[in-house]
Rosetta silent file (secondary structure, phi, psi, omega in degrees, C-alpha in Angstrom):
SEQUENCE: XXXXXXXXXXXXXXXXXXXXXXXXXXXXXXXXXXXXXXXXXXXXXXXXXXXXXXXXXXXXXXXXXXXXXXXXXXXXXXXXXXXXXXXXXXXXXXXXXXXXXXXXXXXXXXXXXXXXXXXXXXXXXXXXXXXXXXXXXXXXXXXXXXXXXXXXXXXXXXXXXXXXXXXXXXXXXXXXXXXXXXXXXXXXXXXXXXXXXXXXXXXXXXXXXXXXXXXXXXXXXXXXXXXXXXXXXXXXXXXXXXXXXXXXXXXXXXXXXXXXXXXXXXXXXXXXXXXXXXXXXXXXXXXXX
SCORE:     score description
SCORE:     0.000 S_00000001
   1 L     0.000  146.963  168.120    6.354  -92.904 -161.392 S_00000001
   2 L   -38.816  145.613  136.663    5.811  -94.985 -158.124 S_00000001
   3 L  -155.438  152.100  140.605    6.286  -98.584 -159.107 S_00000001
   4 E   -52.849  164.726 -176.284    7.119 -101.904 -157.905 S_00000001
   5 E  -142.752    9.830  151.944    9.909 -103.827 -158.580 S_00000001
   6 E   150.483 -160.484 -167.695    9.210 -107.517 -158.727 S_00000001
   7 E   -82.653  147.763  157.032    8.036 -110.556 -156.685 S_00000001
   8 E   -89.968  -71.371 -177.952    9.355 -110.508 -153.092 S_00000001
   9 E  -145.065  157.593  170.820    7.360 -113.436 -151.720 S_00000001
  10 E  -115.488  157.418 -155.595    4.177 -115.743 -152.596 S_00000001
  11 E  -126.359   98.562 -167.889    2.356 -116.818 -149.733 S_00000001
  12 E  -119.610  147.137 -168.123    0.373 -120.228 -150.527 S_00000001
  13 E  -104.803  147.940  172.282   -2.291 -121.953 -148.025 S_00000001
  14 E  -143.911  157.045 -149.089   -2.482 -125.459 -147.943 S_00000001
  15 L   -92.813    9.595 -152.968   -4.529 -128.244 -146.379 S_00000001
  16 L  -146.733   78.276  178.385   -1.919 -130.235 -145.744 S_00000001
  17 L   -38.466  -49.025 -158.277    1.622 -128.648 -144.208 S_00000001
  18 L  -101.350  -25.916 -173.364    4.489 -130.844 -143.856 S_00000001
  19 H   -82.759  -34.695  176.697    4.119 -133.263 -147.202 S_00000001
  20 H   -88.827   13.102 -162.704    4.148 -130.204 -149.437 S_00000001
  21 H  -112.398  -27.630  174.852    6.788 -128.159 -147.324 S_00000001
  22 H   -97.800    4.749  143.784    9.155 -131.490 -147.802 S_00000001
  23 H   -72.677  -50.230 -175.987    8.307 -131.356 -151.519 S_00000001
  24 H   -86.242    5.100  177.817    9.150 -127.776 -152.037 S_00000001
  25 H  -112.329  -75.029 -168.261   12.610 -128.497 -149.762 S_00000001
  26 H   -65.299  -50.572  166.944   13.340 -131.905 -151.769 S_00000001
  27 L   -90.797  -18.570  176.151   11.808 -131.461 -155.195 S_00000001
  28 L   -96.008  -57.339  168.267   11.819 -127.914 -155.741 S_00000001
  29 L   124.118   25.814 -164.859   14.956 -127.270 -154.610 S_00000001
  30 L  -106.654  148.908 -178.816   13.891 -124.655 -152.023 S_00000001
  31 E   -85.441  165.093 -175.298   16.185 -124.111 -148.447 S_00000001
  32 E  -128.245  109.082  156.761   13.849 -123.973 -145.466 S_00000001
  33 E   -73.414  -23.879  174.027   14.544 -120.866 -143.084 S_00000001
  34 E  -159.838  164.627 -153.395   11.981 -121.946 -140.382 S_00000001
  35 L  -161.346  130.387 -145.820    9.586 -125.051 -140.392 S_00000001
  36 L  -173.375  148.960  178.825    6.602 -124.843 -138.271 S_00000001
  37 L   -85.877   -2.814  161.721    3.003 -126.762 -137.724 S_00000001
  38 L   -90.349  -70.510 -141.014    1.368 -123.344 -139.206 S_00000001
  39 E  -115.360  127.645  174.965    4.017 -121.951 -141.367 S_00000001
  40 E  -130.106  125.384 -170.876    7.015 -123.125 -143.057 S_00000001
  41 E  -107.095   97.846  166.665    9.282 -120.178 -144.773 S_00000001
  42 E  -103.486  154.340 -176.341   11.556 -121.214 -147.914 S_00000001
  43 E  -118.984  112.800  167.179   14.209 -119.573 -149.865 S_00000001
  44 L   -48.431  158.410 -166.934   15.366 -119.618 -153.817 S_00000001
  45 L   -67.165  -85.941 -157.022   18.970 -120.350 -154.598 S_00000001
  46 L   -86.712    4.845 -150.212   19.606 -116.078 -154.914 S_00000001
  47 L  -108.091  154.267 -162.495   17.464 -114.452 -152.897 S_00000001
  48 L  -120.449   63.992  169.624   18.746 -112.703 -149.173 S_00000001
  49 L   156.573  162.677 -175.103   14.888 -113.189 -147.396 S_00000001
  50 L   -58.679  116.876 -168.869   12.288 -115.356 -146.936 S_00000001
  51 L  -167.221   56.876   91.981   10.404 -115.270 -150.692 S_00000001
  52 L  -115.509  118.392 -166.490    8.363 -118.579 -150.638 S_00000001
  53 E  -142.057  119.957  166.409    6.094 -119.192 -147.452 S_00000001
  54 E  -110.014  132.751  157.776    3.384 -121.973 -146.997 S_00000001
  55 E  -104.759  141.140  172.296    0.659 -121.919 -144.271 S_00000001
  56 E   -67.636  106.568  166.957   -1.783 -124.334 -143.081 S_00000001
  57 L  -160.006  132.311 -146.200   -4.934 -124.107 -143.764 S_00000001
  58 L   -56.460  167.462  154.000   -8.396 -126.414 -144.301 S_00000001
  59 L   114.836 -177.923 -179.023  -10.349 -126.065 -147.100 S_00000001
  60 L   -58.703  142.277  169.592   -8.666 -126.094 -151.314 S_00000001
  61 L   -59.574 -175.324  175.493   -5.530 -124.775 -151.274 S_00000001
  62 E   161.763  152.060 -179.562   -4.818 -121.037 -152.280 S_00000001
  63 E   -39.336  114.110  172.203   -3.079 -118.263 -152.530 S_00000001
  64 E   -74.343  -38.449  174.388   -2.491 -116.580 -149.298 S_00000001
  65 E  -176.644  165.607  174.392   -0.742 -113.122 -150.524 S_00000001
  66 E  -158.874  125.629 -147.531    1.369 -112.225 -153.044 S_00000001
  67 E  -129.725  144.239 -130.174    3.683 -109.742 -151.744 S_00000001
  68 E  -141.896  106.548 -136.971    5.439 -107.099 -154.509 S_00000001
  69 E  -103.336  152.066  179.698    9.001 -105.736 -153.293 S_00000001
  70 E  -120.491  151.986  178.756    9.146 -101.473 -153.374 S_00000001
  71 L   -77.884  -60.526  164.245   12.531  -99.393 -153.773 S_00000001
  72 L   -70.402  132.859  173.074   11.586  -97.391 -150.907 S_00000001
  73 H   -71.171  -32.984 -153.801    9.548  -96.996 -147.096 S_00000001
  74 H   -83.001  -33.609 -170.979    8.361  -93.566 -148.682 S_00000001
  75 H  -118.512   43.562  149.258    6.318  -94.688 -151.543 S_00000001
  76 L   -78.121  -17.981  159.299    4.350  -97.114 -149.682 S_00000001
  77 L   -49.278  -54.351 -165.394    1.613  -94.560 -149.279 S_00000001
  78 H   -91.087   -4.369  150.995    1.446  -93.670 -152.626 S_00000001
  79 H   -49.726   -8.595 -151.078    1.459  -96.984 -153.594 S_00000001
  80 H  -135.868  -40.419 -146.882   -1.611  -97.833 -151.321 S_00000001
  81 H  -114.071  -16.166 -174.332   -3.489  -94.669 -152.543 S_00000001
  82 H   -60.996  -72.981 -149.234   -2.366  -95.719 -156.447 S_00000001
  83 H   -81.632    2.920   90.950   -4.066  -98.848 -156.101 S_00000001
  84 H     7.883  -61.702 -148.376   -7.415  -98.099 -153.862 S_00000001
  85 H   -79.238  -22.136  176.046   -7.981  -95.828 -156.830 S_00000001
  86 L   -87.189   30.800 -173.401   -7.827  -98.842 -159.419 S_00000001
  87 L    79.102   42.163 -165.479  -10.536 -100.668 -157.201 S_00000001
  88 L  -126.345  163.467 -151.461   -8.321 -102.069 -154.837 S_00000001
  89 E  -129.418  160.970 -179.956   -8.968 -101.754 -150.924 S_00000001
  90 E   -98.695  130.979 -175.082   -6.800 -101.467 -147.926 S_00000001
  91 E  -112.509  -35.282 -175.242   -6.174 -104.301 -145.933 S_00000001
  92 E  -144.920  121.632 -165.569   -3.350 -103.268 -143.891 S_00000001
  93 E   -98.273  161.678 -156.011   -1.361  -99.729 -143.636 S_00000001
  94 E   -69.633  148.812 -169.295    2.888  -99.613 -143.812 S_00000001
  95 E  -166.456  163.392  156.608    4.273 -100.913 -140.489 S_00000001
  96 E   -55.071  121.786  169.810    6.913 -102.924 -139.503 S_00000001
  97 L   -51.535  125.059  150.211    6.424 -106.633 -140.420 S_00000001
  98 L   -54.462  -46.306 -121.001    5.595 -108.714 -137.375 S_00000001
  99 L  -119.199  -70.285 -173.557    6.304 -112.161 -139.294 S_00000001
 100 L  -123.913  110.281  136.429    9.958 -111.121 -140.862 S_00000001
 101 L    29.437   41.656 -144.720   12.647 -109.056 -139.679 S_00000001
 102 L    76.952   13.355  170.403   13.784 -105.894 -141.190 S_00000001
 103 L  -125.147  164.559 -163.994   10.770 -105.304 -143.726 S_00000001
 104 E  -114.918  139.535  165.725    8.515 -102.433 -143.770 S_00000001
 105 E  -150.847  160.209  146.504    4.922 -103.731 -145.546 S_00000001
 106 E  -148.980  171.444 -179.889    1.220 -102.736 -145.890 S_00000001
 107 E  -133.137  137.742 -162.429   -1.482 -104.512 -147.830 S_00000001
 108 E  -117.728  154.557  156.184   -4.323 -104.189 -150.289 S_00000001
 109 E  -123.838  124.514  176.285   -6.866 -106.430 -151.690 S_00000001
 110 L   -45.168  176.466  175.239   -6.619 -106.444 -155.574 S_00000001
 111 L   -62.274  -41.565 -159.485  -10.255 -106.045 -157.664 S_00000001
 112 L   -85.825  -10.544 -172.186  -10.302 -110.042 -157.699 S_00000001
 113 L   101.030  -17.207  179.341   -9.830 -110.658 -153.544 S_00000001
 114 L   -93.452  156.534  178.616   -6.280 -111.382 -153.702 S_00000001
 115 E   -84.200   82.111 -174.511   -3.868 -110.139 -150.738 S_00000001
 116 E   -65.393  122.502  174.984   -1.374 -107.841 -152.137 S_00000001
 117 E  -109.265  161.976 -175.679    1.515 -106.861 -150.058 S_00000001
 118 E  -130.050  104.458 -157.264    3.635 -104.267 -150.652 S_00000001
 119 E  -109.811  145.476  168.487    7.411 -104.524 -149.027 S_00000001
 120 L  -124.113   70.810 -171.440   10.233 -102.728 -148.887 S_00000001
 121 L   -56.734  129.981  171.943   13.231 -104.865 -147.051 S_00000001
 122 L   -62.835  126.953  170.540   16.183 -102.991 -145.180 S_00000001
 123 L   -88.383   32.905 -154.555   19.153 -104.077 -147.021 S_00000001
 124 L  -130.402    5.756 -157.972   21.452 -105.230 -144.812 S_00000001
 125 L   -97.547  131.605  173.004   18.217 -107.402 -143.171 S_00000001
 126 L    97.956   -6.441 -173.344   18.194 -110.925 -143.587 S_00000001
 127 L   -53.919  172.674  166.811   21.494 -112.011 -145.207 S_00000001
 128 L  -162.633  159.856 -178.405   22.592 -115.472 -146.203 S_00000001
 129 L   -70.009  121.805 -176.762   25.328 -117.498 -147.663 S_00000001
 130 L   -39.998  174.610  141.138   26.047 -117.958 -151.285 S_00000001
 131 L    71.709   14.350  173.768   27.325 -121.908 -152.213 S_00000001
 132 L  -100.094    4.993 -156.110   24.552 -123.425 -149.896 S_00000001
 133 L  -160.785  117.084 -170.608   22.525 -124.675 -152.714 S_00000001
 134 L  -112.714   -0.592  175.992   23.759 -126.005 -156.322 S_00000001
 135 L  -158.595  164.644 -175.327   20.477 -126.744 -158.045 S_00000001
 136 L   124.467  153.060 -170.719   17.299 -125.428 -157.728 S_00000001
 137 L   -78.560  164.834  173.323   15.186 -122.117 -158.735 S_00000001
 138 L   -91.034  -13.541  175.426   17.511 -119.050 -158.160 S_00000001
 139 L  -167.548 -176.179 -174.157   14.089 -117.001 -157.604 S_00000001
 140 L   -86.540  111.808  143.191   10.151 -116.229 -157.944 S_00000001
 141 L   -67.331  -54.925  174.705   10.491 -115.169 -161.562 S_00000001
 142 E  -172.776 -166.048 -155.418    6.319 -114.352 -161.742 S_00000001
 143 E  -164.819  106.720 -174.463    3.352 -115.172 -160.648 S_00000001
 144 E  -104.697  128.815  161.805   -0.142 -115.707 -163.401 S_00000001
 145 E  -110.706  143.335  146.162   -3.470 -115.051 -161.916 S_00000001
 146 E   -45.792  155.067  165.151   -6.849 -116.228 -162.986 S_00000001
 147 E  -165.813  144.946 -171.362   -9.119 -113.588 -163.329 S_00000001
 148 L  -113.807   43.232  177.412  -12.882 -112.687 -164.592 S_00000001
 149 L  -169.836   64.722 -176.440  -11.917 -109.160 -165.146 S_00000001
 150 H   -60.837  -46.554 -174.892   -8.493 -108.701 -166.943 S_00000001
 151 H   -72.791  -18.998  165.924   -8.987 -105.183 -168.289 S_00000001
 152 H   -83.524  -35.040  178.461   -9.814 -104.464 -164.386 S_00000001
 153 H   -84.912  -37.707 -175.126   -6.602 -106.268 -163.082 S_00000001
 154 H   -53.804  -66.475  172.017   -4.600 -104.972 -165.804 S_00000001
 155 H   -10.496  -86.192  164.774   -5.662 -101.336 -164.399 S_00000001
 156 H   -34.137  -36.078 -168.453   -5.008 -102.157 -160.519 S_00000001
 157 H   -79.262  -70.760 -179.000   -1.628 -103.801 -162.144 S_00000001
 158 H   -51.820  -29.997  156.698   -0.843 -101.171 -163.876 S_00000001
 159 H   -54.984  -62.358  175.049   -1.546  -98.243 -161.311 S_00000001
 160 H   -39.129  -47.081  158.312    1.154 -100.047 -159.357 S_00000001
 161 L   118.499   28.209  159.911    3.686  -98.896 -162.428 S_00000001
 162 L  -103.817  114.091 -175.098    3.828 -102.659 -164.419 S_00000001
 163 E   -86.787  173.049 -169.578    3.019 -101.949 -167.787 S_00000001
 164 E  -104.364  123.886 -173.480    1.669 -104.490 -170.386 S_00000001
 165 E  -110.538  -23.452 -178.498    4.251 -105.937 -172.872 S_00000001
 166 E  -134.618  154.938  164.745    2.465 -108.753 -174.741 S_00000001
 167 E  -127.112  153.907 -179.329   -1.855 -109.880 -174.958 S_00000001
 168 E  -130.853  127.048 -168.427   -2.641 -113.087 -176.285 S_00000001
 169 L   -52.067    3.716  171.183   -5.915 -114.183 -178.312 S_00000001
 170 L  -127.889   38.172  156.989   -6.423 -116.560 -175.692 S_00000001
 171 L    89.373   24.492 -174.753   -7.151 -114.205 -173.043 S_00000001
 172 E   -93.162  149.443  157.397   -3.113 -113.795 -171.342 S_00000001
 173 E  -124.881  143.917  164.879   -2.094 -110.348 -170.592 S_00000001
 174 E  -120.526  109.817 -164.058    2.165 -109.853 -169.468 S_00000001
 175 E  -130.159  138.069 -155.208    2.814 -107.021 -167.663 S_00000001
 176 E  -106.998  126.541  172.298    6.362 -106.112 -166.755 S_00000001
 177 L  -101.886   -1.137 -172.618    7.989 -103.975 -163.376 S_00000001
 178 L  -161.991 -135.000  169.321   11.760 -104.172 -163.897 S_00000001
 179 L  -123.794   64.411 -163.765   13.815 -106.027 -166.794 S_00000001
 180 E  -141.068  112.338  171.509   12.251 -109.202 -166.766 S_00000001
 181 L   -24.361  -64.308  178.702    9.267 -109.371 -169.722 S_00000001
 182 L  -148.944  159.037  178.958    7.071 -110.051 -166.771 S_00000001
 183 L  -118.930   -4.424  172.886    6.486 -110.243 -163.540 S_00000001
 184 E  -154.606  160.279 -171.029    3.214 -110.751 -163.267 S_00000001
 185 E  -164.818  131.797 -165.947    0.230 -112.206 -165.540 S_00000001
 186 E  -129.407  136.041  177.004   -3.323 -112.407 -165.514 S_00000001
 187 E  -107.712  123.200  168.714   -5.563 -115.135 -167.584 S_00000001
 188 E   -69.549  127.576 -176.803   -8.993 -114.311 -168.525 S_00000001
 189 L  -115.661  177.680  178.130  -11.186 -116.653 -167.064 S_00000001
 190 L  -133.014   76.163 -160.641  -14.763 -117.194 -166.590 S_00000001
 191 L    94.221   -3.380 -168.757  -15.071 -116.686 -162.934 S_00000001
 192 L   -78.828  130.984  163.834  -12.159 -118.591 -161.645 S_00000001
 193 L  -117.479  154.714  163.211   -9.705 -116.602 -159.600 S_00000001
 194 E   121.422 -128.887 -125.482   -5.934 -117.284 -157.436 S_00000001
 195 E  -117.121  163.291  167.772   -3.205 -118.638 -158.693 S_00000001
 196 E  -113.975  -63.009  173.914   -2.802 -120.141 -162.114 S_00000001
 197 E  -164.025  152.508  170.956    0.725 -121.073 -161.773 S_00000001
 198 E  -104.642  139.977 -165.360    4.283 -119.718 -160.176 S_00000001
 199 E  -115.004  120.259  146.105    7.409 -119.364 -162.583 S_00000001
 200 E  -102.466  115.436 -159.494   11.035 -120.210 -160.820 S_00000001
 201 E   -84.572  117.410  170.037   13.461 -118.907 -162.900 S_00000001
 202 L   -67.768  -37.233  -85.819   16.202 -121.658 -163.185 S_00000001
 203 L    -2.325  -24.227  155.652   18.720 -119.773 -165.632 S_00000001
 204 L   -89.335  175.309  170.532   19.809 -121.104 -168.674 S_00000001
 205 H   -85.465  -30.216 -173.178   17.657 -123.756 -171.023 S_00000001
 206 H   -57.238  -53.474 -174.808   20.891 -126.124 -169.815 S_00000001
 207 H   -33.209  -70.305 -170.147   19.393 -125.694 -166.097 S_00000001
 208 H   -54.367  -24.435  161.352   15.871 -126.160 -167.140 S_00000001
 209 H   -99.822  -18.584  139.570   16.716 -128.889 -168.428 S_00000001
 210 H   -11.325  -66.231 -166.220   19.426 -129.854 -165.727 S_00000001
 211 H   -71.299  -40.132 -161.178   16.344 -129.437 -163.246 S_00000001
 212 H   -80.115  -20.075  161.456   13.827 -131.848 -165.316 S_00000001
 213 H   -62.236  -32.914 -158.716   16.799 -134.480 -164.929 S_00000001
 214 H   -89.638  -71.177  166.145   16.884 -133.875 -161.546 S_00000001
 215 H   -15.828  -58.592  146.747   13.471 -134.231 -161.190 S_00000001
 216 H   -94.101    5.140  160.248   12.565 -137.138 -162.809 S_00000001
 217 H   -79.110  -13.090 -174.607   15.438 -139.189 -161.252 S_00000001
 218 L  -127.039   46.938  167.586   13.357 -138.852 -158.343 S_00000001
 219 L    56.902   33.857  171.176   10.013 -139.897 -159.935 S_00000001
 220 L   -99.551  140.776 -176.306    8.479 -136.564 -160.482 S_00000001
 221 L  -115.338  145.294  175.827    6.941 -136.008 -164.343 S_00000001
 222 L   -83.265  144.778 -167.275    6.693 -132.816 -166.130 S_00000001
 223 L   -90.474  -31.065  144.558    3.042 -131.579 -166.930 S_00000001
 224 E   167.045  163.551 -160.204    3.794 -130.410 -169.830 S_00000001
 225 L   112.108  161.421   71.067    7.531 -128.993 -171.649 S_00000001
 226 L  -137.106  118.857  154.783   10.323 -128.826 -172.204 S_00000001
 227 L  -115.894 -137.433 -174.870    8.804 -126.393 -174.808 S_00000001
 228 L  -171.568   68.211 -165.093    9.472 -122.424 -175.578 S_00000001
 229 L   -21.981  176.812  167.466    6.558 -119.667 -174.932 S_00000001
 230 L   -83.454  -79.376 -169.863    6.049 -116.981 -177.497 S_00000001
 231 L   -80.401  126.953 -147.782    5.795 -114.200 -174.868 S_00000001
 232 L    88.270  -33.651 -164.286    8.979 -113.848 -173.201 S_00000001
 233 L    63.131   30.405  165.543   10.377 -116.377 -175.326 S_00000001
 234 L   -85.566  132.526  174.410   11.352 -118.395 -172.164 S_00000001
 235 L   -85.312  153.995 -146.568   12.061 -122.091 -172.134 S_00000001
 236 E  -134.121  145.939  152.847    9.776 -123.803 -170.111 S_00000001
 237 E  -138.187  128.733 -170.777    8.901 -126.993 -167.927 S_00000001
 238 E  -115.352  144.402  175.840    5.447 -127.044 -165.586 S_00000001
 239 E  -143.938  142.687 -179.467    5.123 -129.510 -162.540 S_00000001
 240 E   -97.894  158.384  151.291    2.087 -129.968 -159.886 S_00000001
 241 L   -66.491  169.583  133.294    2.640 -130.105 -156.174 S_00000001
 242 L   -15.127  -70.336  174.707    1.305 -132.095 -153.942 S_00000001
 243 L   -76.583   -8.496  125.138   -1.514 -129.865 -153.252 S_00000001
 244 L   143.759  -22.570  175.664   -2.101 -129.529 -156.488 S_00000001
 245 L   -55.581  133.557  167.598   -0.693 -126.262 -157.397 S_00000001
 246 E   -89.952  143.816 -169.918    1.438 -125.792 -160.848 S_00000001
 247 E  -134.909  144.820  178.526    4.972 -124.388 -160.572 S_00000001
 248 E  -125.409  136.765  159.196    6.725 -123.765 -163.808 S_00000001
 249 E   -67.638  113.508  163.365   11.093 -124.119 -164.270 S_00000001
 250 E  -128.893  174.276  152.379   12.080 -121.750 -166.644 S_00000001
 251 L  -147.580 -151.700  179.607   15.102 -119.783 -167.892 S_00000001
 252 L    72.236   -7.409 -158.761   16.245 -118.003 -170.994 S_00000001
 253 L   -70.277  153.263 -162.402   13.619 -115.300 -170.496 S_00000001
 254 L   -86.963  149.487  173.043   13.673 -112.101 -172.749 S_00000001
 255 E  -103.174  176.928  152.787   14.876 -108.788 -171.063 S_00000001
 256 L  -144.936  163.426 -162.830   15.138 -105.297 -171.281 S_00000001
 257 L   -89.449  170.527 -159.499   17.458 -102.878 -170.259 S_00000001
 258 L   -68.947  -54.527  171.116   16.160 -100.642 -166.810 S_00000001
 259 L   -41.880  -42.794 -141.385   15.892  -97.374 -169.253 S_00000001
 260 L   -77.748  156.288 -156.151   14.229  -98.715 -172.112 S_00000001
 261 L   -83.286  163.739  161.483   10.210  -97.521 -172.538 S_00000001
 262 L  -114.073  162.389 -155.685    7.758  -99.918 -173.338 S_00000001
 263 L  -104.455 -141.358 -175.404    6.185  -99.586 -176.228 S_00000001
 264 L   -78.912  165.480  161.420    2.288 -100.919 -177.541 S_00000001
 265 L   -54.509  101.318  161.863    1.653 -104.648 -176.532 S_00000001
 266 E   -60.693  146.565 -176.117    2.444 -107.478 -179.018 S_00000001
 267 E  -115.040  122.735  160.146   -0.494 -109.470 -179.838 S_00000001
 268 E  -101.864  135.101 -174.046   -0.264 -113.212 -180.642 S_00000001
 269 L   -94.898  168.390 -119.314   -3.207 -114.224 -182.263 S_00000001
 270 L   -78.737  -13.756  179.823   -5.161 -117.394 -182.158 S_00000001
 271 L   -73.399  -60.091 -175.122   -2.165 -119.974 -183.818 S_00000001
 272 L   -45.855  111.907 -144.888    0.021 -119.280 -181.345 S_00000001
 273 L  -116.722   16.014 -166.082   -0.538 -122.362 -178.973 S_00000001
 274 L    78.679   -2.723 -175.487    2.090 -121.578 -175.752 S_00000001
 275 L  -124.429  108.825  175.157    4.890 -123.747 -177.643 S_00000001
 276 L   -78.367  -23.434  179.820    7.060 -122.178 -180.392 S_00000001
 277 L   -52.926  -57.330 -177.793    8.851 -125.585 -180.783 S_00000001
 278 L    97.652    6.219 -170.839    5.645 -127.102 -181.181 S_00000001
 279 L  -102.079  -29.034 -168.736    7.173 -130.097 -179.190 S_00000001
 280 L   -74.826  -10.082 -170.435    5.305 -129.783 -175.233 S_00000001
 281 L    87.356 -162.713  170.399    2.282 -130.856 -175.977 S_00000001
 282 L   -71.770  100.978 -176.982   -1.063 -129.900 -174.528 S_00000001
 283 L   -50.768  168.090  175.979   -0.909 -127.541 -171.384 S_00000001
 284 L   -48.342  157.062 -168.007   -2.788 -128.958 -168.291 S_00000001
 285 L   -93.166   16.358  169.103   -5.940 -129.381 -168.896 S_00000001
 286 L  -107.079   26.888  147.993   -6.219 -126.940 -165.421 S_00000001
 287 L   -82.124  -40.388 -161.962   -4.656 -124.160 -167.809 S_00000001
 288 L  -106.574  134.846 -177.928   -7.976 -124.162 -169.598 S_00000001
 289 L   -95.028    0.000    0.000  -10.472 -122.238 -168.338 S_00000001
């Protein structure tokens, strides 16, 4: 089957450019490939392209796109005709990116309004040097959307070729494209849509914690962790931005190998509270919907 094969880049608008673009370069840990009074383009620790990008723009922030990396220029069609059919609309058909360099993209709008893209990067496009950056996420791990239609997003998700590995009695679905539990996640909500929060996978629980040192030497506080989800079983720390947006550190996250099928969903029921420790506390109270 067609499928994606994890996050490429999230695209987030904000009203305010340059204080959160020197937050996500100081505090985040992200390198800045170009810096701009619309756009400023950051990079994780492992990644060879542009795969964090904020733009300016008035109003609350939000999610600008959230763009979904493809093996192939060839199955951007069927990719585009997959997800039309799970209610999702065409915003833009495959072309050469204008914006970056060596990628091939087109774009959809999901059931919910957001602006999926779907890329496929040359691989020789875009390199960069290992050993420029010692702390910090090494990538875009996932990406949880609100949503007031889950069993409709799951669909649209799922057309795409990410199957569902865990649901949670408190409305979470985890749905997985490669061998990372998940790569994407949608919370039932009761009308709220965008972004819920972005996961940078640190790697180890030493990191994650490594990073919350580093962090709070420079008088930023975690929002709630150092805990240890159920689903994935990734340790965890969440931090807001500037703008207002939650970004979560994590590492530790459970895998699978590229063969193996998935099987029915586990369901954690209504005990299960986002902590296995039982030590983080209360998620944000902008976690509850």
């Amino acid at each position: 089957m067609t499928q994606v094969t994890g996050i490429h880049r999230l695209t987030l608008a904000v009203p305010e450019l340059e204080p959160v673009g020197v937050y996500y370069r100081e505090v985040v840990g992200l390198r800045v490939l170009a810096e701009g009074e619309a756009r400023w383009d950051l990079q994780c620790r492992a990644s060879r392209h542009c795969d964090f990008s904020l733009v300016a723009r008035q109003g609350a922030p939000a999610i600008s796109s959230i763009a979904l990396s493809v093996g192939s220029q060839k199955e951007l069609p069927n990719l585009i005709s997959a997800a039309v059919n799970a209610g999702g609309e065409v915003l833009r058909e495959p072309a050469p990116s204008s914006d970056y360099p060596g990628e091939f993209s087109a774009a959809v709008v999901d059931p919910d309004g957001n602006h999926i893209e779907l890329i496929y990067l040359e691989p020789t496009s875009n390199e960069c040097a290992d050993d420029v950056l010692t702390s910090g996420p090494q990538r875009i791990g996932h990406v949880v959307l609100w949503t007031p239609q889950i069993e409709l997003m799951e669909t649209f998700f799922g057309q795409l070729g990410l199957h569902v590995t865990d649901r949670t009695a408190m409305g979470m679905s985890f749905l997985r494209c490669n061998t990372d539990h998940h790569s994407v996640a949608v919370v039932r909500s009761k009308g709220q849509t965008g972004l819920q929060h972005v996961a940078f996978d640190v790697g180890s629980i030493d990191d994650v914690m490594r990073e919350k040192g580093r962090v709070s030497s420079v008088g930023v506080e975690c929002v709630w962790g150092v805990g240890r989800h159920g689903p994935g079983n990734n340790v965890f720390s969440y931090y807001q931005d500037p703008a207002g947006n939650i970004f979560e550190f994590y590492g530790d996250m459970e895998k699978f190998t590229d063969n193996e099928e998935v099987g029915e969903p586990v369901f954690w029921g209504p005990e299960h509270r986002g902590d296995l420790w039982g030590v983080a506390g209360p998620a944000p109270q902008s976690f509850r919907p």
